[in-house]
Backbone bond lengths (Angstrom), bond angles and torsions (degrees), N, CA, C in turn:
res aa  C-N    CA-C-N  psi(-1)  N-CA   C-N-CA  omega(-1)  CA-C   N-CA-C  phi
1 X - - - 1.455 - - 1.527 109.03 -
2 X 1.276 127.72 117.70 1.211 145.81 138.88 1.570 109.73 -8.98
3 X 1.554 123.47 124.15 1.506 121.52 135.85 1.247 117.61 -120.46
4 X 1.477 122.31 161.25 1.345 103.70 -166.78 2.173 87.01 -141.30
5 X 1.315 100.92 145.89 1.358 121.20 170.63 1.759 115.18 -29.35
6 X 1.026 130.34 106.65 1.432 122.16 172.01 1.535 124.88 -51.90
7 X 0.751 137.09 -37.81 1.782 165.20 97.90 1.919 105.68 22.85
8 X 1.765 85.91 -107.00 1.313 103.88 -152.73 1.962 109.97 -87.65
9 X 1.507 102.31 1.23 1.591 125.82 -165.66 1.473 111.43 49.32
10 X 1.391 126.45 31.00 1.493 121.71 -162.26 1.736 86.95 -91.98
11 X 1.248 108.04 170.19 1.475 121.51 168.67 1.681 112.63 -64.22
12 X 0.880 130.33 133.30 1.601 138.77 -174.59 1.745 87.58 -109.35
13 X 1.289 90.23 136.00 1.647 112.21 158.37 1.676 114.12 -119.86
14 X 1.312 114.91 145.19 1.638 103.84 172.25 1.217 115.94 149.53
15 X 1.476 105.75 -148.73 1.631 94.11 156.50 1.677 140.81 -68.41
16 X 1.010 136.97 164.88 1.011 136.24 -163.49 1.723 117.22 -82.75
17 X 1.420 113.03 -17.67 1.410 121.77 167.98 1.927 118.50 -99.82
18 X 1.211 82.87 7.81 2.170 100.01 176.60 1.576 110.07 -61.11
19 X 1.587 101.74 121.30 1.592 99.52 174.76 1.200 100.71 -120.58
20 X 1.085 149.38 41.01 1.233 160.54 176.19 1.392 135.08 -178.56
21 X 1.449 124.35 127.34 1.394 106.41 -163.67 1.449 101.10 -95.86
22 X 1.439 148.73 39.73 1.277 136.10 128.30 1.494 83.01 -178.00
23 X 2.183 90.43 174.77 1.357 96.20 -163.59 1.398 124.49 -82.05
24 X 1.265 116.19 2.04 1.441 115.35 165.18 1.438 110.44 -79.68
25 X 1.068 137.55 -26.07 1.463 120.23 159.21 1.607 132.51 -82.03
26 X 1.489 92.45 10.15 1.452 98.63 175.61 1.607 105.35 -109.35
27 X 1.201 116.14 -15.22 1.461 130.26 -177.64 1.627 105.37 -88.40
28 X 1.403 117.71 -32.24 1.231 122.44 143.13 1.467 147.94 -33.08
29 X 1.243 103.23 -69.63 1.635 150.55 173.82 1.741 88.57 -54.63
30 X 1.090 146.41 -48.72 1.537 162.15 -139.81 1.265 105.00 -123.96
31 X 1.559 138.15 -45.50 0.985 123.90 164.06 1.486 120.14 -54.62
32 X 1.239 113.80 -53.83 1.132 137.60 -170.42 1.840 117.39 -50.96
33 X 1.149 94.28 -42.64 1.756 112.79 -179.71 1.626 100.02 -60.71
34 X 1.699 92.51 -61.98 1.364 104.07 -174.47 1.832 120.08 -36.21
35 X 1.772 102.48 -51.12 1.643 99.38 -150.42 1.357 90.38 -92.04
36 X 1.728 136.92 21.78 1.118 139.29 162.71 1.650 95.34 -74.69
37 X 1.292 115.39 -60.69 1.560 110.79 -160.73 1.746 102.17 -89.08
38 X 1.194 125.30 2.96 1.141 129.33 -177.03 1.785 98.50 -79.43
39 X 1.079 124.52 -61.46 1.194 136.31 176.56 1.430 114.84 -39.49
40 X 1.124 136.63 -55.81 1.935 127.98 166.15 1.518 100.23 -43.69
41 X 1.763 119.12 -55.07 1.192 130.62 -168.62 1.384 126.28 -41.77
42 X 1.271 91.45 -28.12 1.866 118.65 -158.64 1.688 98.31 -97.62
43 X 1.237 102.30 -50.85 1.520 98.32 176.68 1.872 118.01 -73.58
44 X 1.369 117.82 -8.44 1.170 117.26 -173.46 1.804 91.85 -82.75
45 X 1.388 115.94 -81.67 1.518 132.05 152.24 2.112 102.31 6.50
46 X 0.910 114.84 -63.72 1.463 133.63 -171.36 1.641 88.29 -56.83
47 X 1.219 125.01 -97.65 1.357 132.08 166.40 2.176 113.17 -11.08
48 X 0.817 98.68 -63.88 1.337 109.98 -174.56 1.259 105.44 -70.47
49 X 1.344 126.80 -12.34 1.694 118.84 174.61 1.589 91.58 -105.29
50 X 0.902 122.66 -24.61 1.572 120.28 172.92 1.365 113.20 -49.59
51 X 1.424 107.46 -76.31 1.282 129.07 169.74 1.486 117.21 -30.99
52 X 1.637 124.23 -71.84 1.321 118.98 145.14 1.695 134.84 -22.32
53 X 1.002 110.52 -33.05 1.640 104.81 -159.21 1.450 94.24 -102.65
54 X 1.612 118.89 -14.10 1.628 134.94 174.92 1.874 104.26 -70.47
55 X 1.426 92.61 -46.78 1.615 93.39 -167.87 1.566 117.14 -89.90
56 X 1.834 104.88 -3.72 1.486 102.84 -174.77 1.649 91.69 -91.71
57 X 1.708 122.80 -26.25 1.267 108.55 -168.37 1.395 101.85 -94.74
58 X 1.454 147.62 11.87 1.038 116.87 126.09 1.709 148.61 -72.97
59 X 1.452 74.96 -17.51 2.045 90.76 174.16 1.280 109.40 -62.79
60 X 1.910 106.62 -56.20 1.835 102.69 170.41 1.416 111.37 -42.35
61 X 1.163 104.18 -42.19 1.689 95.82 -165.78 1.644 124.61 -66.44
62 X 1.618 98.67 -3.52 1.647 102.76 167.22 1.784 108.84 86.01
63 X 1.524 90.92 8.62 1.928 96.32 156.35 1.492 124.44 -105.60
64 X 1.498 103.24 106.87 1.734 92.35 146.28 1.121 148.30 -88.95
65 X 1.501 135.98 58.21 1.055 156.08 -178.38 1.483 95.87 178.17
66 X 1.265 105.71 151.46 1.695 136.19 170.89 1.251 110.44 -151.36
67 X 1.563 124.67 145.32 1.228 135.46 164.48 1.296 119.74 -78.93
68 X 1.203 118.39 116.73 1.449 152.03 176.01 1.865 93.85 -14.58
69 X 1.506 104.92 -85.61 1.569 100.61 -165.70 1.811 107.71 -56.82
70 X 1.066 112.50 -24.99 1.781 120.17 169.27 1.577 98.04 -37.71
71 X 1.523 108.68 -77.50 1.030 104.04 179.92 1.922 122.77 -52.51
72 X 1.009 111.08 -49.93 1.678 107.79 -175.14 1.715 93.55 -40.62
73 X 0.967 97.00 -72.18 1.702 114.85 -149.07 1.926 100.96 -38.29
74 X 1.453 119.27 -43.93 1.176 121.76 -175.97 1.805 105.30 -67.02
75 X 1.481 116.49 -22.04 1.529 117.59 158.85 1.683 102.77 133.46
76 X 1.466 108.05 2.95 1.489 108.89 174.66 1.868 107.87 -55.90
77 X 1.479 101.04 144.23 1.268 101.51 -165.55 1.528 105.75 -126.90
78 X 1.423 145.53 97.93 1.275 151.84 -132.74 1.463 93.96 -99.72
79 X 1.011 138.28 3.09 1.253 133.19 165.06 1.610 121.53 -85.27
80 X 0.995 110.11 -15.86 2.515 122.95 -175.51 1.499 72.27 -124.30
81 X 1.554 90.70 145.89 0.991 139.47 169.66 1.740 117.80 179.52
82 X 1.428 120.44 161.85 1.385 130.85 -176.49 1.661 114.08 -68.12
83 X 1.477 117.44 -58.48 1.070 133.46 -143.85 1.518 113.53 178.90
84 X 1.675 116.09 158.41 1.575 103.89 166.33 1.375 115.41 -137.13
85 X 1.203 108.27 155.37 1.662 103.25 -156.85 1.645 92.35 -126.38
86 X 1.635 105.17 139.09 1.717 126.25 -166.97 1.080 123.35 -82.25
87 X 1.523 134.92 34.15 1.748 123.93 -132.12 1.293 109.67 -54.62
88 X 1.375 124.78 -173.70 1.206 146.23 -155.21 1.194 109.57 -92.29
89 X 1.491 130.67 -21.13 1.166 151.20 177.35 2.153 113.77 -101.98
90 X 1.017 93.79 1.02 1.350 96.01 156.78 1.743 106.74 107.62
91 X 1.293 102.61 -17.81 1.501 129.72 -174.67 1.377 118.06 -65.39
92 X 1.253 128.95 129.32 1.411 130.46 -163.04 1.398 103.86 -127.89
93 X 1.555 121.50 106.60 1.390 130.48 -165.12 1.839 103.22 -107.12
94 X 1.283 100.25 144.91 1.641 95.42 170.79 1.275 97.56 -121.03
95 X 1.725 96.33 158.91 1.560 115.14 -149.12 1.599 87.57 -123.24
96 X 1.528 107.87 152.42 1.444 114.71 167.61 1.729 71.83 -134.47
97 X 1.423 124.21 115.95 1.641 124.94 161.05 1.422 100.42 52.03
98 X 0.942 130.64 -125.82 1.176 120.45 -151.03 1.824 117.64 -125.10
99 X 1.096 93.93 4.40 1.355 127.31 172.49 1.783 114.83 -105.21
100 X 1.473 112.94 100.00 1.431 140.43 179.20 1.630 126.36 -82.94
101 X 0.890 127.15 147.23 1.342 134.37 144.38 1.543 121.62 -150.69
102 X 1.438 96.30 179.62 2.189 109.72 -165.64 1.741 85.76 -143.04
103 X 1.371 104.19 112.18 1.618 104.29 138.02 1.485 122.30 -24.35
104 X 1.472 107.05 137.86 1.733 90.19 177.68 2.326 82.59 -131.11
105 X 1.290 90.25 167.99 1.992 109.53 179.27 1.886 95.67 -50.05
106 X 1.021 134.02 -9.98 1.426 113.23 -146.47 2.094 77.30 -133.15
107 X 1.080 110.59 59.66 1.875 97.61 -178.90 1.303 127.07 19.73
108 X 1.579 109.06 35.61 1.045 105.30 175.75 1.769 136.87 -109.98
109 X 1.409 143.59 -164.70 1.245 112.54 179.01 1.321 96.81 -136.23
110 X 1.362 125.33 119.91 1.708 132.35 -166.49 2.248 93.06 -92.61
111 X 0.909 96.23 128.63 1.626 109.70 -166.65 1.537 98.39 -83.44
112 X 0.852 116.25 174.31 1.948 112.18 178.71 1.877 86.58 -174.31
113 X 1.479 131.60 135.50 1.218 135.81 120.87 1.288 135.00 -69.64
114 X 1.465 152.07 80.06 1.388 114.23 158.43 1.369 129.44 -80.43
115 X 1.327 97.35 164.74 1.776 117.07 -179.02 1.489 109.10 -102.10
């Protein structure tokens, strides 16, 4: 029975568990897989440092609160985010890294850092 290279489809000789007939077509074969799923990855990542670098430069800037479309318009995207955190007070903040916020009644966006 025939095996043939995953890669380059050439005939493989060898051992009997060989999926590749040398390592440049396996370094191939692997790159290749990879920068298929790398690419959604990359664009999610992109967004989420956006988002971050939106909410740390208003925190530097010595605001807690921002207006909602303020934020859209500069390209913050309310859909990515990291995680969400439950506070102690009943309050449910979403996190892009380590940089938070909570909707507030008035369209607004209440800023939060944690450490």
């Amino acid at each position: 029975m025939s095996r043939f290279c995953l890669d380059c489809h050439a005939e493989i000789k060898g051992r009997a568990d060989k999926k590749f007939c040398d390592d440049q077509c396996r370094n191939n074969y692997n790159n290749k897989r990879k920068s298929e799923d790398g690419v959604s990855v990359k664009k999610i990542n992109q967004i989420l440092n956006r988002n971050r670098r939106l909410l740390k430069e208003e925190s530097n800037n010595g605001n807690r609160s921002v207006k909602k479309d303020s934020l859209a318009k500069r390209g913050f995207d309310f859909d990515y985010h990291t995680h969400y955190y439950l506070a102690d007070t009943g309050n449910v903040y979403v996190f892009c890294y380590e940089y938070g916020y909570m909707f507030t009644q008035n369209d607004e966006v209440l800023l939060l850092k944690k450490e």
